[in-house]
C-alpha positions as CSV (number, residue, x, y, z in Angstrom):
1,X,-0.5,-45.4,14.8
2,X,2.8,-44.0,14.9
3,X,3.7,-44.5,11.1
4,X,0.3,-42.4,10.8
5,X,1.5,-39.4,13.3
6,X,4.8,-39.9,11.6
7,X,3.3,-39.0,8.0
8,X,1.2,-36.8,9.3
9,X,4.4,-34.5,11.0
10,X,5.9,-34.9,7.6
11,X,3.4,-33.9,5.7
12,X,2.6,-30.4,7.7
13,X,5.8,-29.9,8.0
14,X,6.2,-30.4,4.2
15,X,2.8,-28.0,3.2
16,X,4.2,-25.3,5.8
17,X,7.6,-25.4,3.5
18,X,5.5,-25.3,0.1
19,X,3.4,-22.2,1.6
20,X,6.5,-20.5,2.5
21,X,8.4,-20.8,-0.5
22,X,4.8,-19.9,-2.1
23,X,5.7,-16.3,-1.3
24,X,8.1,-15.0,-4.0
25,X,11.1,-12.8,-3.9
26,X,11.6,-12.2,-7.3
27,X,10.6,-9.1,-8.9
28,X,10.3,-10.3,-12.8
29,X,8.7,-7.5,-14.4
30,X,10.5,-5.0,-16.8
31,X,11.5,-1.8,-15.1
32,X,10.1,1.4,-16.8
33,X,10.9,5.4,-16.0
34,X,8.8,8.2,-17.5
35,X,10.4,11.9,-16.5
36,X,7.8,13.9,-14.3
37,X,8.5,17.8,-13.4
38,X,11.9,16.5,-14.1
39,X,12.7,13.4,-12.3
40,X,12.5,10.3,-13.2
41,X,9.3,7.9,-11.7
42,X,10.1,4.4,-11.9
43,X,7.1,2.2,-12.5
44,X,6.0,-1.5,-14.1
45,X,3.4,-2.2,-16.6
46,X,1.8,-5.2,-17.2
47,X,-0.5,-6.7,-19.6
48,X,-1.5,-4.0,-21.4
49,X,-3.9,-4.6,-24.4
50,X,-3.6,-1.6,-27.0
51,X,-6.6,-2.8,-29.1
52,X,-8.9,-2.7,-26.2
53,X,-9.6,1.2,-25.1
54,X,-12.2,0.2,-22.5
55,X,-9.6,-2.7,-20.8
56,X,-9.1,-1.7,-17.0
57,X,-6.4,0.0,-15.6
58,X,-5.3,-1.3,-12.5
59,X,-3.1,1.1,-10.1
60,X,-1.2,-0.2,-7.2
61,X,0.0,2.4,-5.2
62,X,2.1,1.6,-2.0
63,X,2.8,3.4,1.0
64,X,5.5,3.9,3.3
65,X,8.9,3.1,3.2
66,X,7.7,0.6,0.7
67,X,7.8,0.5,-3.2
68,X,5.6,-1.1,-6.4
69,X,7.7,-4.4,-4.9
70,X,5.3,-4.5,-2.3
71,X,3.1,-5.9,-5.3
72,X,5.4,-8.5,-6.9
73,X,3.2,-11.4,-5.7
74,X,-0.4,-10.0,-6.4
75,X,0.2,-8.4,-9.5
76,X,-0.2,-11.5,-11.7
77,X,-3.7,-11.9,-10.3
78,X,-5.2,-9.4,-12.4
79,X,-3.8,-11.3,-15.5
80,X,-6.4,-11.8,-17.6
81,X,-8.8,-9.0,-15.9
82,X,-7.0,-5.7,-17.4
83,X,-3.4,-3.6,-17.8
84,X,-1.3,-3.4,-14.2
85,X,0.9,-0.9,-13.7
86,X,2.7,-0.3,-10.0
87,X,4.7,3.3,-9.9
88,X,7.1,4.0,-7.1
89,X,6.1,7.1,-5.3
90,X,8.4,10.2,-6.0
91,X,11.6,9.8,-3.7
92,X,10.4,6.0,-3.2
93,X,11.7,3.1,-4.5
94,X,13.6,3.1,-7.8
95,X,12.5,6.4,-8.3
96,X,15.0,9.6,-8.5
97,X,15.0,11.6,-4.9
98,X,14.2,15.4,-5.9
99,X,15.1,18.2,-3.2
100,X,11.6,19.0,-2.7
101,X,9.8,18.8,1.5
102,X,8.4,15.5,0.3
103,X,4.7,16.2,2.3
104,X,1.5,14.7,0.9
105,X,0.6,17.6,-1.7
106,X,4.6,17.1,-3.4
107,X,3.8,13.3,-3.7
108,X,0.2,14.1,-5.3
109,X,1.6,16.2,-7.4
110,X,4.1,13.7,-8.9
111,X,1.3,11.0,-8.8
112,X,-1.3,13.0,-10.5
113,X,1.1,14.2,-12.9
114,X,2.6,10.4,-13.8
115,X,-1.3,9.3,-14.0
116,X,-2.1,12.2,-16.5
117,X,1.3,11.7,-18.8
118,X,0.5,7.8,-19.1
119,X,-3.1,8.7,-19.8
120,X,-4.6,6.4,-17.3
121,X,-8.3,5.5,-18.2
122,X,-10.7,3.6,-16.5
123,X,-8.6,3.0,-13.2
124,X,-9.4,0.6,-10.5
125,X,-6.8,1.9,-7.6
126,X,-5.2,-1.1,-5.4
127,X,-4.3,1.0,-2.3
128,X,-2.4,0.5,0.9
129,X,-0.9,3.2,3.4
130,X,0.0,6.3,2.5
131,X,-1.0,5.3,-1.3
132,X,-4.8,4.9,0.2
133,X,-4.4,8.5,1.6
134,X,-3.1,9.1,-2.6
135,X,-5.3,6.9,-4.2
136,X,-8.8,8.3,-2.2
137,X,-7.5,11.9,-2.7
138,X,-7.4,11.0,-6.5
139,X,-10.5,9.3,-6.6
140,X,-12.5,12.1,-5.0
141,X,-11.4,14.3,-7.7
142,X,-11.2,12.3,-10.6
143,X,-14.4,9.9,-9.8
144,X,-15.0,9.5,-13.8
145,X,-11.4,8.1,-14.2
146,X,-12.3,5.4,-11.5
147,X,-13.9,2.2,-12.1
148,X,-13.3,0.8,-8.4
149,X,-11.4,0.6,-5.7
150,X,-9.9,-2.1,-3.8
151,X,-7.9,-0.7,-0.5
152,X,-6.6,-2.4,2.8
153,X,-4.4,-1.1,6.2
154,X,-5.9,2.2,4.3
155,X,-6.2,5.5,5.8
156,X,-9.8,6.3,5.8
157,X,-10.4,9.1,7.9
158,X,-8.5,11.8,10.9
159,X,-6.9,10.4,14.1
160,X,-6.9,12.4,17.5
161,X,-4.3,11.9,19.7
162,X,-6.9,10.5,22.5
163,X,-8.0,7.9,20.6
164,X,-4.5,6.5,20.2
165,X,-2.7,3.8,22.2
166,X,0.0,4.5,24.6
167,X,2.6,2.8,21.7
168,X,1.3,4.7,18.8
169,X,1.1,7.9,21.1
170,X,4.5,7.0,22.1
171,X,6.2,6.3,19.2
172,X,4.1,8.9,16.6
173,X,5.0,11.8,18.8
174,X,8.9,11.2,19.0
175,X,8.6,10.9,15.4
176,X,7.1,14.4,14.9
177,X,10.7,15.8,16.9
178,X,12.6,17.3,14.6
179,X,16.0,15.5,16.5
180,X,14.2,12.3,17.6
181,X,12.3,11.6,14.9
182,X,15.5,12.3,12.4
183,X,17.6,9.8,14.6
184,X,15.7,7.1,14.6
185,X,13.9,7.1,10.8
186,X,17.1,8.9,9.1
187,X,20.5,7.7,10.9
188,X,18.9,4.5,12.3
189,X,16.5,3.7,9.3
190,X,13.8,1.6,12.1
191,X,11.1,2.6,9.6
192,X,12.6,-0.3,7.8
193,X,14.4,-2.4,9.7
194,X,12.0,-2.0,12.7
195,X,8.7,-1.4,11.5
196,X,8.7,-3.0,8.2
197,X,11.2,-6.3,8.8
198,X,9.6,-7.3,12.1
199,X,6.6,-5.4,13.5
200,X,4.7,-5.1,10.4
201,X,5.1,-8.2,9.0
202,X,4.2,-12.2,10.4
203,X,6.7,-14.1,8.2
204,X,10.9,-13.8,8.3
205,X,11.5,-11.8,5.1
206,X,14.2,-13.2,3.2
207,X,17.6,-11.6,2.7
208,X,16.6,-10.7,-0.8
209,X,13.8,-9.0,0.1
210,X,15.4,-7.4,3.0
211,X,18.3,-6.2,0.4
212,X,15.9,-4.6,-2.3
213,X,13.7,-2.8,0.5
214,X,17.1,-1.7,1.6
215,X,18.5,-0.6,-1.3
216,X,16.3,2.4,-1.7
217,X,17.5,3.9,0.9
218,X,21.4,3.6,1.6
219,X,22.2,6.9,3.4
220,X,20.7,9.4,5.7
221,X,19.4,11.6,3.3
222,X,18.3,9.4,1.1
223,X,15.8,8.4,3.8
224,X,14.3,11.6,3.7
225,X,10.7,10.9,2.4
226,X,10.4,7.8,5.0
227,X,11.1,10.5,7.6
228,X,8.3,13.2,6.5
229,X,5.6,10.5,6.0
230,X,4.9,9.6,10.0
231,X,4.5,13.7,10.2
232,X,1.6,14.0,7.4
233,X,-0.4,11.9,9.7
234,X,-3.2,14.2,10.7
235,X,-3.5,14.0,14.7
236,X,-5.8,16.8,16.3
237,X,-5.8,18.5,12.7
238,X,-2.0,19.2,12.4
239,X,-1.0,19.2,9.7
240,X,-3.9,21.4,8.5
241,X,-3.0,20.8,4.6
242,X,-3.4,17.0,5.1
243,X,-6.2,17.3,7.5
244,X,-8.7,18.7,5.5
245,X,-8.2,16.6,2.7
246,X,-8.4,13.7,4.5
247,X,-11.5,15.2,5.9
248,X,-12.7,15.6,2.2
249,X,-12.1,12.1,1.0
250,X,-13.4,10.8,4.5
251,X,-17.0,12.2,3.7
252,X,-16.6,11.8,0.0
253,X,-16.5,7.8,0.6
254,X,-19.6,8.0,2.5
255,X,-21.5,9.9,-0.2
256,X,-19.6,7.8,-3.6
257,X,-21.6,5.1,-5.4
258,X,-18.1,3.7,-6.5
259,X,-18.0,0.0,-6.1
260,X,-14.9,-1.3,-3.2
261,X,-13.3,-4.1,-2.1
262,X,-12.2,-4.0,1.4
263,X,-9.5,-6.5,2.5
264,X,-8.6,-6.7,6.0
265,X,-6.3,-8.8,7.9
266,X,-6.5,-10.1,11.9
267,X,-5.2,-8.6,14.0
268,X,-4.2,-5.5,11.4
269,X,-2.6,-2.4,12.5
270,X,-4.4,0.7,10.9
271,X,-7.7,-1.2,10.6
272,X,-9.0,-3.1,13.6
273,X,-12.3,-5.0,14.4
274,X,-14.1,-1.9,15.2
275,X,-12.9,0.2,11.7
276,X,-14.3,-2.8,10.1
277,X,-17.9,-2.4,11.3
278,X,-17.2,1.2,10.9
279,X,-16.1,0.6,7.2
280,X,-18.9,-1.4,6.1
281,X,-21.6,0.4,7.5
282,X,-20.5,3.9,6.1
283,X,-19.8,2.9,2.6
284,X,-22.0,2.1,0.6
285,X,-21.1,-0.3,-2.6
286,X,-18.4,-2.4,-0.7
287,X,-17.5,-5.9,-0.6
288,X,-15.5,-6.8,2.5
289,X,-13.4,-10.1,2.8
290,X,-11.4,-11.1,5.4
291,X,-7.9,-12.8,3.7
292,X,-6.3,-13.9,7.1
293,X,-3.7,-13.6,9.8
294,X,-1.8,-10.3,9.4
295,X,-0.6,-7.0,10.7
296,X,0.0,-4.1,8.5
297,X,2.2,-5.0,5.3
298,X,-0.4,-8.0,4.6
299,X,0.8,-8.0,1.0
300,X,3.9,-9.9,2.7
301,X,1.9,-12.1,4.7
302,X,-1.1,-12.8,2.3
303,X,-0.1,-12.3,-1.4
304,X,-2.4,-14.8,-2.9
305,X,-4.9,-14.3,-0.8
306,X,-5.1,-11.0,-1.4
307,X,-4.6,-11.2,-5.3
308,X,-7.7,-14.2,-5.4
309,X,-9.8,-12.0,-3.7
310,X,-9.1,-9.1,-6.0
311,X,-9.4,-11.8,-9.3
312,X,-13.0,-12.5,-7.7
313,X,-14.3,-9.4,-7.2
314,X,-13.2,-8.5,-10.6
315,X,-15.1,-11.6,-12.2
316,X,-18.3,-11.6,-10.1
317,X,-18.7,-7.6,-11.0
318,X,-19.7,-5.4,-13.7
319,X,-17.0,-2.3,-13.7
């Protein structure tokens, strides 16, 4: 009995080992730049096919204070199923850091812009964060361009300060002060080493992945678009600009045919039990799958999960 308990501790202990190695650091894909309104977007691109004009398009867009790193482990997934590429937003990332106010409308700008210049046909967006808030915007105006959607911890309609915990009221409104919120995103960077290193994630990131994460960022004003991003959250419709198109996406994925997978993650951050229900009863072509344990950057918790479930979908439909 205790030689069996014995092999048994080993091999848990073992498996627990192999899962977390399973998650890579390692960011092997070639690094690209294309100049847009005079900066330079840094982006990957995978797999492309150029004798097939029909192959799929895949878009990964990430949020905040992340980068197309946030992908590294799912990417691979979609091997096989069409062309990946994974941009890092404008002042994000690799990405050169423009003196522009870095709001919603100057990142779509740069996004729409990078996706017309590569000529990006039949897209199928992979959105998280402030890249759903992107991605949905894009979609509701270029439905033609979209084959399908696959979002999670996505931004999928207006908040009101009511309806907000005491943390997120907390925390979101000292954000929005122009000295607070400076101090603790800009000189303190807790965007990162706060929210992202510990309160987002499950896991211990590694010191490599801690470093490139990091390395976007080195100085206060470097961290500039990480500090505007908390304040383009709409509460109570301000700000108006990102309000209403929020508003305008929000009804459009009500109304759209388009076909969606929806990945969530227990206990999530942005998307709880209830904007699950929600979620599936408002839209109407969606998949939903639940991938596991996770809070809000699940792409660091649940890389193949995620990337399976997006390699299924794929398969099993007809985009």
């Amino acid at each position: 009995m205790q030689i069996l308990l014995t092999s048994l501790v080993v091999l848990i202990l073992s498996t627990t080992h192999i899962m977390a190695q399973d998650i890579s650091s390692k960011f092997p894909y070639e690094s690209k730049y294309i100049d847009v309104h005079g900066s330079k977007m840094h982006y990957v691109d995978e797999y492309s096919d150029p004798g097939n004009p029909d192959q799929l398009t895949f878009l990964f867009l990430h949020g905040n204070p992340t980068s197309s790193y946030l992908w590294r482990n799912i990417i691979p997934y979609v091997k096989g199923h069409g062309r990946a590429i994974a941009p890092d937003l404008i002042g994000m990332g690799k990405s050169d850091k423009p003196d522009i106010n870095y709001t919603f409308q100057d990142h779509f700008k740069y996004l729409d812009a990078f996706i017309r210049q590569l000529d990006l046909k039949n897209i199928v967006l992979v959105i998280h964060d402030w890249g759903s808030g992107l991605g949905f915007h894009y979609a509701s105006q270029n439905e033609d361009n979209i084959k399908g959607i696959v979002f999670m911890e996505a931004i999928t309609r207006t908040m009101r300060w009511k309806d907000a915990d005491l943390i997120t009221r907390y925390i979101f409104k000292r954000f929005r002060d122009e000295e607070k919120g400076h101090k603790m995103i800009a000189e303190k960077n807790i965007f990162i080493r706060l929210f992202l290193f510990k309160v987002g994630v499950k896991r211990k990131l590694t010191n490599e992945e801690k470093a490139y994460y990091n390395s976007a960022y080195p100085t206060v004003e470097s961290r500039k678009p990480i500090e505007v991003w908390p304040k383009e959250i709409p509460f109570d419709g301000v700000p108006e600009e990102t309000h209403a198109i929020i508003s305008h996406y929000d009804q459009w994925l009500k109304e759209t045919e388009t076909p969606m997978l929806f990945l969530y993650a227990k206990p999530g951050m942005i998307i709880k039990k209830k904007d699950v229900s929600r979620l599936e009863k408002e839209i109407k072509n969606i998949k939903s799958v639940y991938i596991g344990k996770g809070k809000h950057y699940i792409q660091e918790d649940r890389p193949h999960e995620i990337g399976q479930a997006i390699s299924d979908w794929i398969a099993s439909s007809e985009l």
